[in-house]
N, C-alpha and C positions, 0 to 999 in steps of 0.2 A: 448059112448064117454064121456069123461072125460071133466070137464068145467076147461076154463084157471083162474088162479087165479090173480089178479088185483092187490092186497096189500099184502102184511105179516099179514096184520089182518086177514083175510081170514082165514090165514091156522091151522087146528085143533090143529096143535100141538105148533104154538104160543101161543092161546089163554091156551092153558091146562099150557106152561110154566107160564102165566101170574099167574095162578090161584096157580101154588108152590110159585111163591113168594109173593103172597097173603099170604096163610098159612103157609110161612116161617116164616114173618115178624110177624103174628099172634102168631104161638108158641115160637117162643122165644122171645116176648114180657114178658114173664113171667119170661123169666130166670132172675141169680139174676145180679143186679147192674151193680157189678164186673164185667163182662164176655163182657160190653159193647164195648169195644174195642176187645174183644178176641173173644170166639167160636160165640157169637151172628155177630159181623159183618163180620165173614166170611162167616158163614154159611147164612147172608142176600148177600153176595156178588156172592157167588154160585149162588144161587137162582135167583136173576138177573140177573147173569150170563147167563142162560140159553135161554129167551126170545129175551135180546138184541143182542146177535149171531144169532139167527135165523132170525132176523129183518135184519141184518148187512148181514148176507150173502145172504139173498136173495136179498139185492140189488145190490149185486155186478155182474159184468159185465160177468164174468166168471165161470162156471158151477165148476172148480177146485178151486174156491176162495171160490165157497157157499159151498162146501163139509171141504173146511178147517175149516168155521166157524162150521159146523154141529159136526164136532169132536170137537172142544174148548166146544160147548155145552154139548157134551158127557162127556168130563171129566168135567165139574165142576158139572154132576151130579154125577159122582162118588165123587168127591170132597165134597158135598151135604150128599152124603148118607154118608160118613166117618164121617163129624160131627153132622148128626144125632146120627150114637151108641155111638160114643163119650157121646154127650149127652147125652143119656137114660144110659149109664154108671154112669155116673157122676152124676147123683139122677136130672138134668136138668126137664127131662120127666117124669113127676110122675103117668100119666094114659098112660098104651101102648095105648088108643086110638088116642091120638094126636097126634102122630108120625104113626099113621097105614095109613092114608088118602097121607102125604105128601112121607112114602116111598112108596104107593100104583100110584102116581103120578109120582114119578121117577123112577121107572119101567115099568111104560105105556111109558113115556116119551124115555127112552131108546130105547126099540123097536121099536117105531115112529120114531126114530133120525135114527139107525140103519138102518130100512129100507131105508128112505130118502137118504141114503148113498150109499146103494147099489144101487138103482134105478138109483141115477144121477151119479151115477160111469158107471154104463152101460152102460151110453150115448154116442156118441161120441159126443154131440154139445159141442158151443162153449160158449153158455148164459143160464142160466135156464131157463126153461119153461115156461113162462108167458108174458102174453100183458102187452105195456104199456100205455094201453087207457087211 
């Protein structure tokens, strides 16, 4: 038997979003200057993007409202991953290792959303799954 989950902090793939925009905001802290307005604060907006949907739709009332936010999640990690190559195109990323961890993060991340989508697609209820102790 599976335990009910309390918070959005709780849930594994919150905290894993937490941890891309950690190492978003980390690598491209180095890119240059210039891009502060451009590929750096999108790609930090993706990235936030990610966690604060999953927080948002889990509080929502309706099991079809949390599944909307799970997909808004889903694309801004493809959004994510688009100006990662960008970057590593554009000489941004100078070791493939720094970019190995955060697209290795938005591919876990996917999968974990994906399922999440199918599961509460299956459902018929009408709220997600969790107490509100």
């Amino acid at each position: 038997m599976t335990e009910k989950v309390h918070c959005f902090r709780e849930l594994i793939v919150w905290q894993k979003g937490i941890l891309l925009a950690k190492e978003t905001y980390s690598l491209t802290a180095a890119f240059p200057p210039e891009e502060k307005f451009g590929i750096i604060s999108q790609m930090r907006r993706a990235a936030t993007s990610v966690p604060a949907n999953i927080a948002e739709g889990w509080s929502r009332k309706h099991t079809r409202e949390y599944i909307q936010f799970i997909h808004i999640a889903i694309g801004s990690l493809a959004e994510l991953e688009t100006f990662l190559e960008i970057s590593k195109e554009l000489g941004y990323v100078r070791v493939p290792d720094e970019s190995d961890s955060i697209m290795g993060l938005i591919h876990e991340l996917q999968k974990m959303l994906y399922s999440m989508d199918k599961s509460l697609s299956s459902r018929n209820c009408p709220a997600p799954i969790r107490s509100l102790k």
